[in-house]
DSSP file (Angstrom, degrees, kcal/mol; ACC not computed):
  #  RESIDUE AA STRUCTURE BP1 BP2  ACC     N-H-->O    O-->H-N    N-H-->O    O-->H-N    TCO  KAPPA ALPHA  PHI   PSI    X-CA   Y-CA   Z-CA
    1    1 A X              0   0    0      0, 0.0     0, 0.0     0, 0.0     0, 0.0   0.000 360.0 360.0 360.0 133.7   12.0    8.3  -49.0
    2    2 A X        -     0   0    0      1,-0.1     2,-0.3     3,-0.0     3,-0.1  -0.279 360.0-101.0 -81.1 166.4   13.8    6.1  -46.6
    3    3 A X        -     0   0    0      1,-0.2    -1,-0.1     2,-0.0     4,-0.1  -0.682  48.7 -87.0 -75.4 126.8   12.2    6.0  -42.7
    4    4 A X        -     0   0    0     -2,-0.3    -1,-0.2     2,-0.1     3,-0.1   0.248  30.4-124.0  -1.2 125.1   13.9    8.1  -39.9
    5    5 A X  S    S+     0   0    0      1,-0.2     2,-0.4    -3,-0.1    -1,-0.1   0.643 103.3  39.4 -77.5   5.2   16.4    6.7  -38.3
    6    6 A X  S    S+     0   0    0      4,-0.0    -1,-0.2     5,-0.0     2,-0.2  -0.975  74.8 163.0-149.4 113.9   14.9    7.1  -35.1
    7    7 A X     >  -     0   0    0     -2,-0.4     4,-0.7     1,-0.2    -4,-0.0  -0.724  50.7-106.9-111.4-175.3   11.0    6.4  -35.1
    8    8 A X  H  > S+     0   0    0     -2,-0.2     4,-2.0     2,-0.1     5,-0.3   0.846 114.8  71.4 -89.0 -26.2    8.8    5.8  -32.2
    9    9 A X  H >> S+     0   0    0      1,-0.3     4,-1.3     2,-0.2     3,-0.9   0.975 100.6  41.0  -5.4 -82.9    8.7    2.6  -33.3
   10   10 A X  H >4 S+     0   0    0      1,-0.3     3,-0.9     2,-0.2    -1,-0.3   0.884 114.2  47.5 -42.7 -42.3   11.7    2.1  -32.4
   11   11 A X  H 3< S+     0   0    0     -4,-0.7     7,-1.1     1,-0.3     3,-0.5   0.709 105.3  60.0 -70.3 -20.2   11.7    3.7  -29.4
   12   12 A X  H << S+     0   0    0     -4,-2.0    -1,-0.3    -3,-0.9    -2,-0.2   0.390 109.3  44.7 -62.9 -14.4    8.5    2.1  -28.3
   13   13 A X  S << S+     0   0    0     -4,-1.3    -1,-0.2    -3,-0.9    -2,-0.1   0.016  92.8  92.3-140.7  26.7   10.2   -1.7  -28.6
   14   14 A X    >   -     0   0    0     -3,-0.5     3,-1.9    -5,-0.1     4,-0.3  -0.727  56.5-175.0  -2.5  25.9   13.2   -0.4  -26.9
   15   15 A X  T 3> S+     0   0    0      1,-0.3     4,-2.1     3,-0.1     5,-0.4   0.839  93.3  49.6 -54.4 -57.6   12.7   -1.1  -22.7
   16   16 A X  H 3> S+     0   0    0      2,-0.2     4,-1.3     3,-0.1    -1,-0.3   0.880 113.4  45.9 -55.7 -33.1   16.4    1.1  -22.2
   17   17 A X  H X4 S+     0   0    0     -3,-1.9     3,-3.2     1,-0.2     2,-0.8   0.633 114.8  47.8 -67.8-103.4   15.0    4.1  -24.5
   18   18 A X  H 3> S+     0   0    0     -7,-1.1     4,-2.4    -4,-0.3    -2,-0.2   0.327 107.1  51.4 -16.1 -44.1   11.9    4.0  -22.8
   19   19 A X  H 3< S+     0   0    0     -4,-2.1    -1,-0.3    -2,-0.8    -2,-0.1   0.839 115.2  48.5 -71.4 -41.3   13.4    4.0  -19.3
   20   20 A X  T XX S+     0   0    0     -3,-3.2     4,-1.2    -4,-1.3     3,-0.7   0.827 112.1  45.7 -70.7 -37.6   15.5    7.1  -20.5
   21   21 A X  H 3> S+     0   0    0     -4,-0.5     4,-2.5     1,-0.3     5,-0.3   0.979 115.6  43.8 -69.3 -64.0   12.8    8.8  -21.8
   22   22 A X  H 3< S+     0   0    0     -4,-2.4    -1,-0.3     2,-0.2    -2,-0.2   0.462 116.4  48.3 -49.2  -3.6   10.6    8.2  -18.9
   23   23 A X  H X> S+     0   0    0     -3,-0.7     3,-4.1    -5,-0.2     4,-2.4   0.842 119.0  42.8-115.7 -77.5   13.7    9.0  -16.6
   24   24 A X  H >X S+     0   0    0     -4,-1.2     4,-2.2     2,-0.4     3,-0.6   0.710 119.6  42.5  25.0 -86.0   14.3   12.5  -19.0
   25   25 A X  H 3< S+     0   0    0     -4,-2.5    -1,-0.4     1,-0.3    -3,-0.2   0.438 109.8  52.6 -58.2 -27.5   10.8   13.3  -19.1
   26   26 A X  H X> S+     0   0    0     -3,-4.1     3,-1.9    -5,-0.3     4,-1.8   0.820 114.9  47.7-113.0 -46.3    9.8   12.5  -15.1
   27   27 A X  H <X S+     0   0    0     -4,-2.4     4,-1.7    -3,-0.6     5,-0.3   0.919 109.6  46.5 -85.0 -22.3   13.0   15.1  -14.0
   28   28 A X  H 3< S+     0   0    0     -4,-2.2    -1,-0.3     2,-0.2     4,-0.2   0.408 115.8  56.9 -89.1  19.4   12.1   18.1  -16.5
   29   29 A X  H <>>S+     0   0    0     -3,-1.9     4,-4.3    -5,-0.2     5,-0.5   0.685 115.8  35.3 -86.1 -65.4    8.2   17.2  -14.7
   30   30 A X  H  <5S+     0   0    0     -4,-1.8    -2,-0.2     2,-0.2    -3,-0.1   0.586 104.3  63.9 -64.3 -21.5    9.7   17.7  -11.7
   31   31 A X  T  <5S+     0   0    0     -4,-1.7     4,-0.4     2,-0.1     3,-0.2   0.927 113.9  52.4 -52.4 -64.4   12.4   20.9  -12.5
   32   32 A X  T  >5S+     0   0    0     -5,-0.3     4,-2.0    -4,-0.2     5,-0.3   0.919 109.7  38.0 -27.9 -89.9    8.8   22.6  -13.2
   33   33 A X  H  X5S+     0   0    0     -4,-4.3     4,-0.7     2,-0.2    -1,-0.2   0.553 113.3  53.5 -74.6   8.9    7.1   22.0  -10.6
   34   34 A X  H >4<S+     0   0    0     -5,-0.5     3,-2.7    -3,-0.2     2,-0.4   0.509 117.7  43.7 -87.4-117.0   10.2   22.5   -7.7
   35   35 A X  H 3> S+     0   0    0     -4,-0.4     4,-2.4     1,-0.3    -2,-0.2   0.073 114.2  46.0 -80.5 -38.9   10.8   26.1   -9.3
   36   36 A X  H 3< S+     0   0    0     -4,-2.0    -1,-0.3    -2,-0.4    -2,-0.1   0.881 123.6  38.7 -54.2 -39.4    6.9   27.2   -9.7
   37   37 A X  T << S+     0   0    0     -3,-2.7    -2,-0.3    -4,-0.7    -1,-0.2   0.818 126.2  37.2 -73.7 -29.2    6.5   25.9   -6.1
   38   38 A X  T  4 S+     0   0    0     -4,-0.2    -2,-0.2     2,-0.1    -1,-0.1   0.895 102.0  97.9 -84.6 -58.4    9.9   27.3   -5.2
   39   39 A X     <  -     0   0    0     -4,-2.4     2,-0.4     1,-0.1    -3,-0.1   0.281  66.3-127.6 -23.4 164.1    9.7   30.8   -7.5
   40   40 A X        -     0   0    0      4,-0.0     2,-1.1     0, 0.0    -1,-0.1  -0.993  15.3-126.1-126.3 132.7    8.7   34.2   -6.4
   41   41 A X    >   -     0   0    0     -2,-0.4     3,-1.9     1,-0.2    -2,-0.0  -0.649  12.8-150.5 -86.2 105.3    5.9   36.3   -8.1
   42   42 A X  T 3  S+     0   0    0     -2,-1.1    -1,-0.2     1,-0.3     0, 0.0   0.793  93.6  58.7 -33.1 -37.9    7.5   39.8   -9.1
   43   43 A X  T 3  S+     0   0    0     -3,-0.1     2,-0.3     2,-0.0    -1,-0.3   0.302  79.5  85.3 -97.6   7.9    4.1   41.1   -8.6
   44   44 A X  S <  S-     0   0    0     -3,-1.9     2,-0.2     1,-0.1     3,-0.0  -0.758  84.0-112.5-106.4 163.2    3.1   40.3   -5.1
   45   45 A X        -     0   0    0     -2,-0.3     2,-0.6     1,-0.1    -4,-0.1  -0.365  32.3 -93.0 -75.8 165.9    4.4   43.0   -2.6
   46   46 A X        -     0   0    0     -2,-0.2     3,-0.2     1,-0.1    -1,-0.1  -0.702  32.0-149.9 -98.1  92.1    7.2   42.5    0.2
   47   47 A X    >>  -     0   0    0     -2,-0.6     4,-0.9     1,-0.2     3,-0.8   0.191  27.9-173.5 -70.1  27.2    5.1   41.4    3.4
   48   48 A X  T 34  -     0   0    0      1,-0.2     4,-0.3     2,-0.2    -1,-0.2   0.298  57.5 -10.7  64.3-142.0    7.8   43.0    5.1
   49   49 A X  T 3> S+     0   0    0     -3,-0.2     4,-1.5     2,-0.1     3,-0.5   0.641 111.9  89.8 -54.4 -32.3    7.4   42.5    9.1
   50   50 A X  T X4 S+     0   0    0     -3,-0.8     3,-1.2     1,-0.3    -2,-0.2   0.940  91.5  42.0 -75.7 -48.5    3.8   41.1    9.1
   51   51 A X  T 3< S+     0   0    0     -4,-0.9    -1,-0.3     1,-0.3    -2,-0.1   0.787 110.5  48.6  -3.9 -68.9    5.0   37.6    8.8
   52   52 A X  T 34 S+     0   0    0     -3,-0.5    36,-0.3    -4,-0.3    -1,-0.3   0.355  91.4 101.4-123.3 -10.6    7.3   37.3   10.6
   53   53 A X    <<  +     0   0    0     -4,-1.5     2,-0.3    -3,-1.2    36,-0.2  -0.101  50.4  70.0 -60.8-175.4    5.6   39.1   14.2
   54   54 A X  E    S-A   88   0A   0     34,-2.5    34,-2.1     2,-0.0     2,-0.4  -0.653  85.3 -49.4 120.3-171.7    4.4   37.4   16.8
   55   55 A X  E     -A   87   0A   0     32,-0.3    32,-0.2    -2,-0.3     2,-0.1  -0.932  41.1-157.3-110.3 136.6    6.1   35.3   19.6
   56   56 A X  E     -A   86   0A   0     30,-2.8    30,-1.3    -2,-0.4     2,-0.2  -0.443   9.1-141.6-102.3 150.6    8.6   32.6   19.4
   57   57 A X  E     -A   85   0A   0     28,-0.1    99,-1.5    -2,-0.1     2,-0.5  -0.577  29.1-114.2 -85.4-171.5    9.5   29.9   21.7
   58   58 A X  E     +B  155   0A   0     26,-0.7    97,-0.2    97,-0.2    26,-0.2  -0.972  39.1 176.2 -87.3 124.1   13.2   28.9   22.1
   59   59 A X  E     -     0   0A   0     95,-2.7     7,-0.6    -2,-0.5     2,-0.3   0.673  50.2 -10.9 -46.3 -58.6   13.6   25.8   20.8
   60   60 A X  E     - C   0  65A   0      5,-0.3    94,-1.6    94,-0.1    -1,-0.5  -0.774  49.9-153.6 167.1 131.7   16.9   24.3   20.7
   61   61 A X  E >  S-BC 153  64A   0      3,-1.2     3,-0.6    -2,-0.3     8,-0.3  -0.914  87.0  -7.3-132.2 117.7   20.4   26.2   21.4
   62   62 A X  T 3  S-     0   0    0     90,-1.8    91,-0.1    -2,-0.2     3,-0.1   0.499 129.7 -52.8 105.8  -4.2   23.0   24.3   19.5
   63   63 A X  T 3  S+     0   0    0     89,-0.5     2,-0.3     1,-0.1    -1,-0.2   0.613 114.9 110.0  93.0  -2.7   21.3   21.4   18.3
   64   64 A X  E <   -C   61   0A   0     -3,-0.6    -3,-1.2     5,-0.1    -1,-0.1  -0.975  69.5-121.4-133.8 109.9   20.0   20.5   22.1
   65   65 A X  E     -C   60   0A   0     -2,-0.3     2,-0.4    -5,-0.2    -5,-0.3   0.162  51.1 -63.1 -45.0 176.0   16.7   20.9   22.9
   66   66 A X  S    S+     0   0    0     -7,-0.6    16,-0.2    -8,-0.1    -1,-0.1  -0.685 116.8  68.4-103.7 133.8   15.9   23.2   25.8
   67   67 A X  S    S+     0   0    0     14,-0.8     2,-0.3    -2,-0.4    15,-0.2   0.186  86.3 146.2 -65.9 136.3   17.1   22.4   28.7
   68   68 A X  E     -J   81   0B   0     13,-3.8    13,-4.4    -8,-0.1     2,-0.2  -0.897  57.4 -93.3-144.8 169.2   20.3   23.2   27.2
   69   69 A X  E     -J   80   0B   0     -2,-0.3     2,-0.3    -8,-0.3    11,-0.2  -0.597  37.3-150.7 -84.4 154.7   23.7   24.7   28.1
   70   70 A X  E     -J   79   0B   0      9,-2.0     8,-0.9    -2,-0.2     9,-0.5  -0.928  10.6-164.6-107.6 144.9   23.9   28.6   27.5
   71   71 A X  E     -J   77   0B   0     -2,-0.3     6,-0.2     6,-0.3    80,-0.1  -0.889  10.4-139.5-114.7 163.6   27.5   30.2   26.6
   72   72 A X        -     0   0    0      4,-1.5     3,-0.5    -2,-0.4    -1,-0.1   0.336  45.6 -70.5 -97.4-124.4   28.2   33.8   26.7
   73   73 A X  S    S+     0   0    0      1,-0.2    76,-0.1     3,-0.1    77,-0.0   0.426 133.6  46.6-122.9  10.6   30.2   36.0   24.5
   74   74 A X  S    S-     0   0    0      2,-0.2    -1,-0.2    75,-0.0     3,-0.1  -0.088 118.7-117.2-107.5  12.0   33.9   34.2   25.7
   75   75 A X        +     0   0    0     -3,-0.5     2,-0.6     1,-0.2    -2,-0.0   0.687  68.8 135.5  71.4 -13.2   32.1   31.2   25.2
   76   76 A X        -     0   0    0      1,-0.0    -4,-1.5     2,-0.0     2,-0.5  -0.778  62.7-102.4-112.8 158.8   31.9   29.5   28.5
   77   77 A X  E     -J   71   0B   0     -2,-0.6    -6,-0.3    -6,-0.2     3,-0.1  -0.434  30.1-164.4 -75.8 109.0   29.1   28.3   29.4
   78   78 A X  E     -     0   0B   0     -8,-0.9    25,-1.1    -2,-0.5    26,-0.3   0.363  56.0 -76.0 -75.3  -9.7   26.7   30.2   32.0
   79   79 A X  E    S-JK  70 102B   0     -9,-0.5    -9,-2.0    23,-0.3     2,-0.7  -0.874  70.8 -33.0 137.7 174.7   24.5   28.0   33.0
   80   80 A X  E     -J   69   0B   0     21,-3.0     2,-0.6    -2,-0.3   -11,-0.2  -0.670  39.2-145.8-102.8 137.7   21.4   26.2   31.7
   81   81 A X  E     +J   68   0B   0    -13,-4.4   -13,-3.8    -2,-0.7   -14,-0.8  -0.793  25.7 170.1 -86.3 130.6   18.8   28.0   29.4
   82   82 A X        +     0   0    0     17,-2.1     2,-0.3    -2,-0.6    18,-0.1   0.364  67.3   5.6-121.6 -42.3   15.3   26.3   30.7
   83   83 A X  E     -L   99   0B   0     16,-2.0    16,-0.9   -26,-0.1    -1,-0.6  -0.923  63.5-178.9-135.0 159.7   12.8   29.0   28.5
   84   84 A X  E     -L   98   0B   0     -2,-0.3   -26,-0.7   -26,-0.2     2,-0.4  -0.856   3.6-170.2-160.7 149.1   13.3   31.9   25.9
   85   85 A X  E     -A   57   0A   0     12,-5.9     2,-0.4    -2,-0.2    12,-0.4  -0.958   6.8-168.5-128.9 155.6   11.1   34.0   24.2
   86   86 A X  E     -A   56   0A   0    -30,-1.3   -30,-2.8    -2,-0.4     2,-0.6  -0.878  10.4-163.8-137.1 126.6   11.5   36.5   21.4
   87   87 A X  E     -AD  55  95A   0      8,-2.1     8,-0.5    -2,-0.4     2,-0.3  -0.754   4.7-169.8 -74.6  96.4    8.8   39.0   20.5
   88   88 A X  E     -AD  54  94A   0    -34,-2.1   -34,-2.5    -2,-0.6     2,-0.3  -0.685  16.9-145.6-100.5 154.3    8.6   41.0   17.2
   89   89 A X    >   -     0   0    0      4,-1.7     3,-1.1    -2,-0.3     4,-0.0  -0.783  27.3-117.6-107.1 151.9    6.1   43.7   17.0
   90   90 A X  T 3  S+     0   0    0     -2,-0.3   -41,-0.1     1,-0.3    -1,-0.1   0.799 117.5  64.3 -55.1 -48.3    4.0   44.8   13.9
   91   91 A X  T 3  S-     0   0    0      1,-0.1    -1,-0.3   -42,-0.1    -3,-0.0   0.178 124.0 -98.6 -92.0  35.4    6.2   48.1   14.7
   92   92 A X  S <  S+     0   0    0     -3,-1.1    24,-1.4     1,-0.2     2,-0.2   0.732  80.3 130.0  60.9  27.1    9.4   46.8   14.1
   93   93 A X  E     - E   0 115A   0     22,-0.3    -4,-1.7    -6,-0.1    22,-0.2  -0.404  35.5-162.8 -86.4 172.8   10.4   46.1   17.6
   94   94 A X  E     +DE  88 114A   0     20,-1.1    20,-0.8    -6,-0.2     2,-0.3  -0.822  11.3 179.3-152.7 120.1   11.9   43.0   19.6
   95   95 A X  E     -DE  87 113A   0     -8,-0.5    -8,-2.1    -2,-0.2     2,-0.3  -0.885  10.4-170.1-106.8 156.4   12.2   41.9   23.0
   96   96 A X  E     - E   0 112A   0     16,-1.4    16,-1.4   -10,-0.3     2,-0.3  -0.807   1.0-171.9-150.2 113.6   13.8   38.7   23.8
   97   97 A X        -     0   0    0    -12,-0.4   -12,-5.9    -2,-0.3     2,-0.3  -0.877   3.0-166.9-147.4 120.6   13.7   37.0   27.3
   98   98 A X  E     -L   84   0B   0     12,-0.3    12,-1.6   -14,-0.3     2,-0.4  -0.861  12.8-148.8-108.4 140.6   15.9   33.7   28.4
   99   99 A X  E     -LM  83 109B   0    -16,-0.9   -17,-2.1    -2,-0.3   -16,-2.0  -1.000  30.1-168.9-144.3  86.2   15.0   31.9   31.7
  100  100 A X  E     - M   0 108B   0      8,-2.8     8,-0.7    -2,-0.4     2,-0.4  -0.408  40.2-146.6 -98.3 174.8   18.4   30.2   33.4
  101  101 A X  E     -     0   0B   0      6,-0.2   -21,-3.0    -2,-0.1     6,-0.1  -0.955  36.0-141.2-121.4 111.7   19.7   28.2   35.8
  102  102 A X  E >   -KM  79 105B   0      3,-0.6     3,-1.3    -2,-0.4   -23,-0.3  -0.238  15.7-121.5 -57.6 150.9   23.3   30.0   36.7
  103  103 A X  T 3  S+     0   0    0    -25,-1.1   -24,-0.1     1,-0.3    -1,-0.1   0.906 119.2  55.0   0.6 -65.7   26.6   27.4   37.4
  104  104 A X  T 3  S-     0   0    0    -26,-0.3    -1,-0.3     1,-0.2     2,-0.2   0.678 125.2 -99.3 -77.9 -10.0   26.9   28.7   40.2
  105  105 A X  E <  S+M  102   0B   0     -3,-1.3    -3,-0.6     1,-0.0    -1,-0.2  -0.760  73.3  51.1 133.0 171.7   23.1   27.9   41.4
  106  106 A X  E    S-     0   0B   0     -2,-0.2     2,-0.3    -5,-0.1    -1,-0.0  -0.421  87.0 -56.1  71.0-143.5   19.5   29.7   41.6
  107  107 A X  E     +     0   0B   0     -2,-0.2     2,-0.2    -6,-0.1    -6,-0.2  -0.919  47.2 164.8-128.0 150.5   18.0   31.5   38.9
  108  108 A X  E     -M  100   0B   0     -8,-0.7    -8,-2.8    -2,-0.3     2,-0.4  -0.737  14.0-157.0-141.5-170.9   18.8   34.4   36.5
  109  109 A X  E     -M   99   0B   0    -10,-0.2     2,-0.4    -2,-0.2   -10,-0.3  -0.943   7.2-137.5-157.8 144.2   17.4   35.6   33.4
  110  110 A X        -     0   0    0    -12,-1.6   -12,-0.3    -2,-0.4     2,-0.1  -0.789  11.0-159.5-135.2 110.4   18.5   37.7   30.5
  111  111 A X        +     0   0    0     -2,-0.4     2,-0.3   -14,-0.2   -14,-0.2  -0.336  10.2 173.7 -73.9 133.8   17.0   40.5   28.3
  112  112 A X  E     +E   96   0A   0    -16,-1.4   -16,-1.4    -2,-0.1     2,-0.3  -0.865  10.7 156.8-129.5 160.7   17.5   41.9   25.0
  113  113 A X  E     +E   95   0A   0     -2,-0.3    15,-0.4   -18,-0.2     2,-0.3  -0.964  15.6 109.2-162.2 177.9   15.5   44.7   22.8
  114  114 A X  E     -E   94   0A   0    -20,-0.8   -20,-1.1    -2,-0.3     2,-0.3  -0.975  60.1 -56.5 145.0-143.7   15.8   46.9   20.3
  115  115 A X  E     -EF  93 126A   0     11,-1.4    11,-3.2    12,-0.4     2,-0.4  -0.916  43.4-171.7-130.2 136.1   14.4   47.2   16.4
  116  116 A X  E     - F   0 125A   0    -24,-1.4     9,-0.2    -2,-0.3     2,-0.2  -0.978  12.4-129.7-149.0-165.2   14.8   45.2   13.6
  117  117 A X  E     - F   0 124A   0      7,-1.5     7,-1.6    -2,-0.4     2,-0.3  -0.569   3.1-150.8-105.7 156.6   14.3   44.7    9.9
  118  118 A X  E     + F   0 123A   0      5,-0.2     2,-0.4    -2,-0.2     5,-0.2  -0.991  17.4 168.4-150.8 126.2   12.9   42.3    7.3
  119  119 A X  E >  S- F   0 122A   0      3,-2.3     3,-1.1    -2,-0.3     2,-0.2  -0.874  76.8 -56.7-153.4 102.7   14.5   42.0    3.5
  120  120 A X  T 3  S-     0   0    0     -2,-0.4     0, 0.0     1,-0.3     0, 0.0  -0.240 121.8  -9.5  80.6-125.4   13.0   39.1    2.3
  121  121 A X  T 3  S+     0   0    0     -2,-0.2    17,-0.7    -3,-0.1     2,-0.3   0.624 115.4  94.8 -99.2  -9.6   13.6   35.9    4.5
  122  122 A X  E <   -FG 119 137A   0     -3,-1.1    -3,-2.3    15,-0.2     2,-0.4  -0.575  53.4-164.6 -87.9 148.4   16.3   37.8    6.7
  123  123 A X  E     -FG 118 136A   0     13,-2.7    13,-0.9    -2,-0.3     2,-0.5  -0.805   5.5-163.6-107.4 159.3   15.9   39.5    9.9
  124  124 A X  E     -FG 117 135A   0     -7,-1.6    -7,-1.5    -2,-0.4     2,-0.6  -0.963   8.5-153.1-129.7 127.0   18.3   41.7   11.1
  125  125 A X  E     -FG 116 134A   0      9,-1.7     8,-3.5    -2,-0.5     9,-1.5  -0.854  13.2-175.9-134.6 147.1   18.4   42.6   14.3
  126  126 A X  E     -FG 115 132A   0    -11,-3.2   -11,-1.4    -2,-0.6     6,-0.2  -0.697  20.8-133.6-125.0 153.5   19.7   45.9   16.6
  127  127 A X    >   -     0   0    0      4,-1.7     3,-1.1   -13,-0.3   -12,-0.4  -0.069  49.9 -76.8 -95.4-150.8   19.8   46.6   20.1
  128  128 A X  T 3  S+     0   0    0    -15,-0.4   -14,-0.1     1,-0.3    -1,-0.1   0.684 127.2  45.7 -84.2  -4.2   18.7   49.8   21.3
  129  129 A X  T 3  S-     0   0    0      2,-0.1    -1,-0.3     0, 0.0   -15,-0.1   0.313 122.6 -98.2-105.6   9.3   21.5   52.0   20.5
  130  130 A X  S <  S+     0   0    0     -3,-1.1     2,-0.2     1,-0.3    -2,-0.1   0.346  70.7 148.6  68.1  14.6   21.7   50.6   17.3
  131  131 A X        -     0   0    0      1,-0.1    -4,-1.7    -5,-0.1     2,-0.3  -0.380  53.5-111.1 -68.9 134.3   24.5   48.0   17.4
  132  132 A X  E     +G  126   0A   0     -6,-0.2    -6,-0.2    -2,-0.2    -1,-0.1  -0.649  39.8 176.3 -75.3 131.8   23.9   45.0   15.1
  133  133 A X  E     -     0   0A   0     -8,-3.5     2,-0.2     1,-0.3    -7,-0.2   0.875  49.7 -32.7 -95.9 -51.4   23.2   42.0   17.2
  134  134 A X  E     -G  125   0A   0     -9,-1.5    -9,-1.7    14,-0.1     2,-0.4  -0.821  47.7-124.8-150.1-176.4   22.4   39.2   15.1
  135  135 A X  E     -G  124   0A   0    -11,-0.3    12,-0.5    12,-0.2     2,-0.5  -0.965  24.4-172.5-130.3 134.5   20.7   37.9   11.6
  136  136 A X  E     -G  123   0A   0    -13,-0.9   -13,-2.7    -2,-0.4    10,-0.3  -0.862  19.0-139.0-105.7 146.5   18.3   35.7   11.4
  137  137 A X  E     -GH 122 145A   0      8,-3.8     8,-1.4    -2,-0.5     2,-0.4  -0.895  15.1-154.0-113.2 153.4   16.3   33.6    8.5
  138  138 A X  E     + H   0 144A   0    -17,-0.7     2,-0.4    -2,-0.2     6,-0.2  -0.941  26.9 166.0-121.9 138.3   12.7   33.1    8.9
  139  139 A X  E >>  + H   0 143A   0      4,-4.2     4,-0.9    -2,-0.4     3,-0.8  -0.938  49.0  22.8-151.0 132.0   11.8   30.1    7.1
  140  140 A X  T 34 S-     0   0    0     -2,-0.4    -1,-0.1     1,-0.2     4,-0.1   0.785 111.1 -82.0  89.1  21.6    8.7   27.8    7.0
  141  141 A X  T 34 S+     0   0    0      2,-0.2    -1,-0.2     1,-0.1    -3,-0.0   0.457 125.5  41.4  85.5 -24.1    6.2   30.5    8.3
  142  142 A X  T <4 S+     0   0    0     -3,-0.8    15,-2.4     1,-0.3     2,-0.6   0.520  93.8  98.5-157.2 -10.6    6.8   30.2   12.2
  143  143 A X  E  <  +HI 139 156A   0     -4,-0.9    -4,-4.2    13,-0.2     2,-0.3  -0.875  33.1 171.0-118.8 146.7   10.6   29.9   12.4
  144  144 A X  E     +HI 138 155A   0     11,-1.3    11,-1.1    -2,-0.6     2,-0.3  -0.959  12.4 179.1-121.3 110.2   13.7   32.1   13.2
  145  145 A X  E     +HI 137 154A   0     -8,-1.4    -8,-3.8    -2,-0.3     2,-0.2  -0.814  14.1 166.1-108.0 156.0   17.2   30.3   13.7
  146  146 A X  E     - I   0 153A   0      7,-1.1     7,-5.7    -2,-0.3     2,-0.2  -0.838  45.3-107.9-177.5 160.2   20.2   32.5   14.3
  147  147 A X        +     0   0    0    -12,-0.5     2,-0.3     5,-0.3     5,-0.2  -0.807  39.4 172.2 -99.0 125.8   24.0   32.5   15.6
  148  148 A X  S >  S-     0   0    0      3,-0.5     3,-1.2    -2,-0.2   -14,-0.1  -0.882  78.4 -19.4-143.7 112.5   23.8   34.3   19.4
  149  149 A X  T 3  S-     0   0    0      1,-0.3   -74,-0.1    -2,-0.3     3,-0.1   0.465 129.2 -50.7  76.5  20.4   27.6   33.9   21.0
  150  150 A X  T 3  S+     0   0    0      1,-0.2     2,-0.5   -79,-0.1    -1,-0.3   0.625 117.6 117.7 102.4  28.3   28.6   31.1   18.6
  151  151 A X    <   -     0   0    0     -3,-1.2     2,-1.0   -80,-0.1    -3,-0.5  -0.951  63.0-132.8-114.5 117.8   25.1   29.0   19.5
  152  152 A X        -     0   0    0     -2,-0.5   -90,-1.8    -5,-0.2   -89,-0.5  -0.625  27.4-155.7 -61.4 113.8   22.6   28.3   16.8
  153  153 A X  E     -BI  61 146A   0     -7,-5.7    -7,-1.1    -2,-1.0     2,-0.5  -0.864   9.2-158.2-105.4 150.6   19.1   29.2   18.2
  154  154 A X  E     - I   0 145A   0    -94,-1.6   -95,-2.7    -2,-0.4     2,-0.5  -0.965   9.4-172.5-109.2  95.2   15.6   27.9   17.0
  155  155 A X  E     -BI  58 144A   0    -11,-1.1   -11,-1.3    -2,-0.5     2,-0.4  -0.766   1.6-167.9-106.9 138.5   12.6   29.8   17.7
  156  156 A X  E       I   0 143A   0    -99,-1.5   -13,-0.2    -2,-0.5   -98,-0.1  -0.583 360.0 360.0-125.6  85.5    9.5   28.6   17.1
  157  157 A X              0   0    0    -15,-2.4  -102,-0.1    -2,-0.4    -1,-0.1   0.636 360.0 360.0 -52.4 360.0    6.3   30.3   17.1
């Protein structure tokens, strides 16, 4: 019976097979272990809210760390955002508190509430009458970025 036409022989004495193999071999390592680390277990329950409570700082509006310019909901710019907080409650509440310095001078501040929701890594969140305000993803355990009057915001517990 004649020999294979591909032994390991060959492929052993071979540095460009090897390399391939090794190349081949080192991404389907690595497909694994992204998508087990990545994956979700059907069987654990939906922590829901309990994540995701707590209190955040404001970060960053825009890409610019805080102090940063604030716009409103035309887009021009109100002043500078110096603090923000956002709270979520265990009971599906929110408050959210910005600390400015107006254009025009002084200080102002501006408040938000209302309820929101948790499906997965989105928040959704509604003021008090029930308008939808904004969505957010929570990602990495302790942050929530969101779009608030065409500004990316970063909150950071």
């Amino acid at each position: 019976m004649p020999p294979p036409s591909h032994s390991f022989t060959t492929l052993d004495k071979d540095p460009m097979r090897i390399r391939a193999a090794s190349r081949t071999m080192l991404t389907a390592v690595l497909v694994l272990v992204a998508s087990a680390a990545c994956g979700s277990d059907s069987t654990s329950p939906d922590t829901g809210n309990a994540s995701v409570t707590g209190t955040y700082s404001l970060k960053s509006l825009a890409g610019v760390a805080l102090p940063a310019p604030g716009k409103d909901q035309t887009g021009a710019v109100y002043g500078t955002v110096n603090t923000g907080t956002l709270t979520l409650t265990s009971t599906n509440t929110f408050a959210s508190n910005l600390s400015y310095t107006p254009t025009a001078g002084g200080t102002g501040t501006k408040s938000d509430g209302g309820t929101y929701a948790v499906t997965g890594t989105t928040v959704n969140f509604r003021d008090s009458s029930g308008q939808d305000l904004y969505v957010a993803t929570f990602s990495g355990g302790n942050t929530l970025t969101f779009t608030a009057n065409g500004q990316v915001r970063v909150y950071q517990k």
